[in-house]
Every structure is written in C-alpha cells, then in structure tokens.
C-alpha positions in Angstrom: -143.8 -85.2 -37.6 -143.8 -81.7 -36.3 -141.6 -79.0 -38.0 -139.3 -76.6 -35.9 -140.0 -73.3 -35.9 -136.3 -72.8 -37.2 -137.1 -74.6 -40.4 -140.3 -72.2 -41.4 -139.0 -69.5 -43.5 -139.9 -65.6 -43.3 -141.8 -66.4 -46.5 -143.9 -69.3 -45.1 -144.6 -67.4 -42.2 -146.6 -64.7 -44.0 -148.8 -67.6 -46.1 -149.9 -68.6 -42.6 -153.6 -67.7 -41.6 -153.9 -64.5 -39.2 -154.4 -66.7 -36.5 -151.5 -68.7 -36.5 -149.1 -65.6 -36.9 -147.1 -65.1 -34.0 -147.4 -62.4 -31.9 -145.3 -59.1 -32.4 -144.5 -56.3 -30.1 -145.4 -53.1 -31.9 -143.8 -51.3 -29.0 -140.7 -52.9 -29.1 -138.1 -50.1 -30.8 -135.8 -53.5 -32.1 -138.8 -54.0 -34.4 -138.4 -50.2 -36.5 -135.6 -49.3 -38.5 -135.0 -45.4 -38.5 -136.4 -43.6 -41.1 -133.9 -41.3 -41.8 -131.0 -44.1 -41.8 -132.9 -45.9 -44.0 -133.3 -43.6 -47.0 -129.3 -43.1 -46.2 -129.1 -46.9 -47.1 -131.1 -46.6 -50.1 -128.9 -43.6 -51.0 -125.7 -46.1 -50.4 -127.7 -48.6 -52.7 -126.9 -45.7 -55.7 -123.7 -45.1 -54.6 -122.9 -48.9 -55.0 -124.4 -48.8 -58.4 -122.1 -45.9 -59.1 -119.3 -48.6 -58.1 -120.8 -51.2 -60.3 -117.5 -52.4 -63.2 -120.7 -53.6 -65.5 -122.3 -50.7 -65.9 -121.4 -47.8 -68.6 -118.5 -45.6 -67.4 -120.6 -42.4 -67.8 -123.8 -44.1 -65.8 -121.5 -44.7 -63.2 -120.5 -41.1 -63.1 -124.4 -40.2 -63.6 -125.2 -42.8 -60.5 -122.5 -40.6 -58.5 -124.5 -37.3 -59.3 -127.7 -38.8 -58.6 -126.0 -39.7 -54.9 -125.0 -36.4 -54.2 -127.9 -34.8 -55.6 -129.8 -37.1 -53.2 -128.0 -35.7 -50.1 -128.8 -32.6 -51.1 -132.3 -33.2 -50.7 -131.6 -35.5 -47.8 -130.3 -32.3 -45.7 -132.8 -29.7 -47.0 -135.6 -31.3 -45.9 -134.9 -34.4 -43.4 -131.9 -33.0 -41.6 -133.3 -29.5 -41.6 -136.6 -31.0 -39.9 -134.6 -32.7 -37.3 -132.6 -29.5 -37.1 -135.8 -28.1 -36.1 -136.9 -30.5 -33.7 -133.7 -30.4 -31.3 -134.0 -26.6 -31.6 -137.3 -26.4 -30.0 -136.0 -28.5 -27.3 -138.4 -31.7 -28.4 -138.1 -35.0 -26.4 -140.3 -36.7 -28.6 -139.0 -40.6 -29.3 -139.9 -42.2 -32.5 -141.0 -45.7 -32.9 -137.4 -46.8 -33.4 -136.8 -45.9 -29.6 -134.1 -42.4 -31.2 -134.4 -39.0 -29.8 -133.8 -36.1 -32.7 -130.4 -35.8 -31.2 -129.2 -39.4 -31.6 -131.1 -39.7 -34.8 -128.8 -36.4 -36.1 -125.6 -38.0 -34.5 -126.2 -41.6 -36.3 -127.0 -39.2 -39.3 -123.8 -37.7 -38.9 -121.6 -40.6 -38.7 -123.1 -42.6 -41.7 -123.3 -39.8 -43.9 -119.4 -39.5 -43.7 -118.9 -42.7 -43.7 -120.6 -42.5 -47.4 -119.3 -39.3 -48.9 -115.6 -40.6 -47.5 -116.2 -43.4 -50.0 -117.3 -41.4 -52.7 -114.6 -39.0 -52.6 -112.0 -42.2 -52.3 -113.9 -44.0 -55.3 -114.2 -41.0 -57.4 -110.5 -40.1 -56.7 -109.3 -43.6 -57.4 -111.6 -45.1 -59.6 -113.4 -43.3 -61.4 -111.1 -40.4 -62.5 -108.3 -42.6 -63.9 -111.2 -44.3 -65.7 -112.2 -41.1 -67.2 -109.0 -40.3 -67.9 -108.3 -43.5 -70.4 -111.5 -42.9 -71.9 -110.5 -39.0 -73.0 -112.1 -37.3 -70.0 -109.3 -35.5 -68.0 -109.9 -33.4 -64.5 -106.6 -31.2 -64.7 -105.8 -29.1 -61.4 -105.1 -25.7 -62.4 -101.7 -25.3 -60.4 -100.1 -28.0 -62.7 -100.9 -26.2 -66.3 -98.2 -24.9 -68.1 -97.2 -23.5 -71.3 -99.9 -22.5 -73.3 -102.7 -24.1 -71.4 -101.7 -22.1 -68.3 -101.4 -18.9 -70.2 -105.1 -19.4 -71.8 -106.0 -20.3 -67.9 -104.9 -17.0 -66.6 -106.4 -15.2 -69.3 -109.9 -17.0 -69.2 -109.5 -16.3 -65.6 -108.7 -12.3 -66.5 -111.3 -12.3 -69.3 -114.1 -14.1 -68.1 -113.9 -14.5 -64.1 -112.3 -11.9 -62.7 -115.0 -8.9 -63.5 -118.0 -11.5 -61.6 -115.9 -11.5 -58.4 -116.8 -9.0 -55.5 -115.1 -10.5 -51.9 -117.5 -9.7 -48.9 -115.9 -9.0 -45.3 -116.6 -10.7 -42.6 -116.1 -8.9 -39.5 -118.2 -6.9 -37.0 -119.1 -4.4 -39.0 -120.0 -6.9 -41.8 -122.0 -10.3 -40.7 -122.0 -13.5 -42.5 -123.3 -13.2 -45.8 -126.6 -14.5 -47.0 -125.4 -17.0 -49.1 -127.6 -18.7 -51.8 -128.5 -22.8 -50.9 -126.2 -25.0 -53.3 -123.6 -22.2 -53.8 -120.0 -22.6 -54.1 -117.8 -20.2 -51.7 -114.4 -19.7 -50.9 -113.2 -18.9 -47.4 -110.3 -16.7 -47.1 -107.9 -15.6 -45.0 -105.2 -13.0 -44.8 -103.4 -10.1 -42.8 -102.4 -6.9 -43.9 -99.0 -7.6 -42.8 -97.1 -10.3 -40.9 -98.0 -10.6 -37.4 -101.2 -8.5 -38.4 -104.6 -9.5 -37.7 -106.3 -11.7 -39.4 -108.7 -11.2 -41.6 -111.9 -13.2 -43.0 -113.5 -12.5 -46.7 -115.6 -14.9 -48.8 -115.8 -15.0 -52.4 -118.9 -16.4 -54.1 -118.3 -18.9 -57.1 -120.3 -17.2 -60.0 -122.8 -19.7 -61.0 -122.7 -18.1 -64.7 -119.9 -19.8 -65.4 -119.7 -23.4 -66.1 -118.7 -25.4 -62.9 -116.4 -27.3 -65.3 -114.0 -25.4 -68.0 -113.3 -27.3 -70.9 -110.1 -26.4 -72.7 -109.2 -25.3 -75.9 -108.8 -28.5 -77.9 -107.0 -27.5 -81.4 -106.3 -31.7 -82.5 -109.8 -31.8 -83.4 -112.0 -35.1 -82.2 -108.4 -37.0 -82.0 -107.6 -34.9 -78.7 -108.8 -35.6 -75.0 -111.3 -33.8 -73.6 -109.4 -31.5 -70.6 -111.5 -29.4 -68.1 -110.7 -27.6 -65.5 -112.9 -26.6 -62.2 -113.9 -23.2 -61.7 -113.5 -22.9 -58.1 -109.9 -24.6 -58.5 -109.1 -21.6 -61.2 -110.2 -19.1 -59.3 -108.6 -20.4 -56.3 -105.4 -20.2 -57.7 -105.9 -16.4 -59.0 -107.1 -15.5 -55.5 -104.4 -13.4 -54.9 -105.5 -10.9 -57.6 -108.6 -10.1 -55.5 -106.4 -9.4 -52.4 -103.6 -6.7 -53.8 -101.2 -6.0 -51.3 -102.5 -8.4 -48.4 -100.8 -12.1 -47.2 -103.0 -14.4 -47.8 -102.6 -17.3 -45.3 -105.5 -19.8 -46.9 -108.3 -20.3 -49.2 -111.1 -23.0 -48.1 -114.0 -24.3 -50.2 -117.2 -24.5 -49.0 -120.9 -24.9 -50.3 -124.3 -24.3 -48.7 -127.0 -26.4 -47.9 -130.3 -24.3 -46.6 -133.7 -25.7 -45.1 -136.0 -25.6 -47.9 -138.6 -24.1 -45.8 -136.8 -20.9 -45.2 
C-alpha cells in the first residue's frame, strides 16, 4: 500500500535520505520569512509572556521591560540599518522578495500593532494588578492635600533648578538630544493670537524616572509613585512665566547606534 504524500509529516520528511527529499526552490521568496519581522515575532513571544496570568506579577512587569528594552535595540540597530539603506537610494531585494522600503512599512505597522497592545495591557491589566498588590501609578494632576503639597515642593526643591527649556526656532535648531532621553515638547504664544512658539525641555535623567512618595504608615501603607515627566509636566508653567502655554507633548529618542 502506498502512503500519500498528505499523510507524511514535516518530521518524517526530514528522516528521509537526501535523495528522496523533495525538491525546493531556494529562489522562491514564499520560502523566507523576513528577518526583521521575525525578531519582531520573537519580541511578541515576550510580550505574551508578559500577558501570561501564571506567572509572578512582578515577572510579568519585568517580561514588559524586557519588550520595550528589546525595541529599543530593535530600532538602534535594525531599523537604523534599513534607515540607511532607503537613504542611499538601494534597490537591493532580500531573499524574502522585500525592498528596504516595504520591509520599513511592514516594520511599521507590526510594531504598532505590538506597543498598541502593551500600552492597552499595561493600562488595563497590569496596573490595576499592581495596584491590589500595593503598587500604585498616581497621575500627578489628581494629588491633593498633603501629597500634592509634598509634590510641588519636590518639584520646587529637587526638579525645578535641573530644568533649562531650549528654543526651537531659526535662530536655534533642534537640539542634540541624548538616545533614550525623555523630552517634553512645548508650545506657547506670548499673547493670544501671537505666534507660536516651540521649546523643549529635557527630563533630567538624575532623577528617578519613578517618585516614590512619602509613606509615614510604615510597611502597612501602599507603595505610591509618581512619574517624573508627569510632575514636571504639570509644573510646566513655572518654566514659561508670563507666556500661554497651548500644550505639552512627551517624546523620547531613539538614535542609530553607529552615530
């Protein structure tokens, strides 16, 4: 009786002898995967362990680091190179039948497909977690009472003399801005109707990304932080005496390595 070549599994295939392999196209692109959307599905593999119930709240939240972390890399090197490529005007084609260009545009739509569902999960999921464990993410506008008061006057005491805005106009160019640093974009007019007017303000990286507040329960009291760019964000005005300020945008840089 003869078996059909539908019954032979993937795994019984590779025990047959050299000769009785069948015959692959090398030069076929549907035989390649792409390497860069690949490692982006490996990098989805941590996410998912980030989004795994069995595993330790705090590896979960160490699994989500590791993601980001990962992307970081991912851009400095991978998406720089490409970068690179489309700038010198390359038509190269890999293996996997992509130009740079449409590797960089598949790039783009997978990776925010992936940090959409980071930011939802870590929103939805993992926060609230935190927060019934004794782990709390406050935003700095909704503090009141004493906590905003020792706020403001961490912000006064401790924040305020590391801040210098930097102009951006035509007498002043974009900033060079330090790879993985947190900025704020802002925007305000001298008076209404006025131009408007572009500064950025550089996070100070002295500071601790995340501010934990004065707990005076002892070890029976949550563990409350606050975010440094959200605190100074708030203060902004401070920085900007008698200008309208029409909005404050984060934003963090991600350099080539090579440069």
């Amino acid at each position: 009786m003869q078996t059909s070549a539908a019954a032979v599994t993937t795994d019984e295939l590779a025990l047959l002898p050299d000769a009785l392999q069948p015959e692959r196209d090398f030069s076929d692109p549907a035989n390649f995967i792409n390497r860069e959307l690949s490692w982006l599905e490996f990098n989805r593999r941590v996410l998912e362990e980030a989004q795994d119930p069995t595993q330790p709240l705090i590896e979960r939240v160490k699994f989500m680091t590791i993601f980001s972390n990962n992307l970081d890399e991912f851009f400095e090197i991978r998406v720089a190179g490409i970068k690179q490529q489309i700038q010198s005007e390359t038509s190269d084609i890999g293996p996997d039948g992509m130009s740079p260009t449409e590797t960089f545009n598949a790039i783009q739509r997978l990776v925010h497909e992936l940090v959409a569902t980071q930011y939802d999960f870590w929103s939805k999921e993992l926060m609230p977690a935190l927060a019934k464990n004794g782990i709390r993410l406050h935003d700095v506008a909704q503090l009141t009472g004493k906590r905003a008061a020792w706020a403001k006057r961490y912000f006064q005491e401790e924040v305020f003399p590391m801040l210098t805005p930097l102009a951006v106009d035509a007498s002043h160019p974009f900033p060079q801005l330090l790879n993985k640093s947190h900025n704020l974009l802002v925007r305000a007019r001298a008076h209404q109707g006025g131009e408007s007017l572009l500064a950025i303000v550089q996070v100070p990286r002295v500071v601790p990304r995340l501010i934990l507040m004065p707990r005076v329960k002892g070890d029976d009291e949550p563990w409350d932080y606050i975010y440094l760019a959200s605190l100074i964000k708030h203060y902004i005005a401070e920085l900007f005496p008698g200008l309208i300020l029409d909005g404050v945008h984060a934003f963090r840089v991600t350099r080539n390595s090579d440069l």
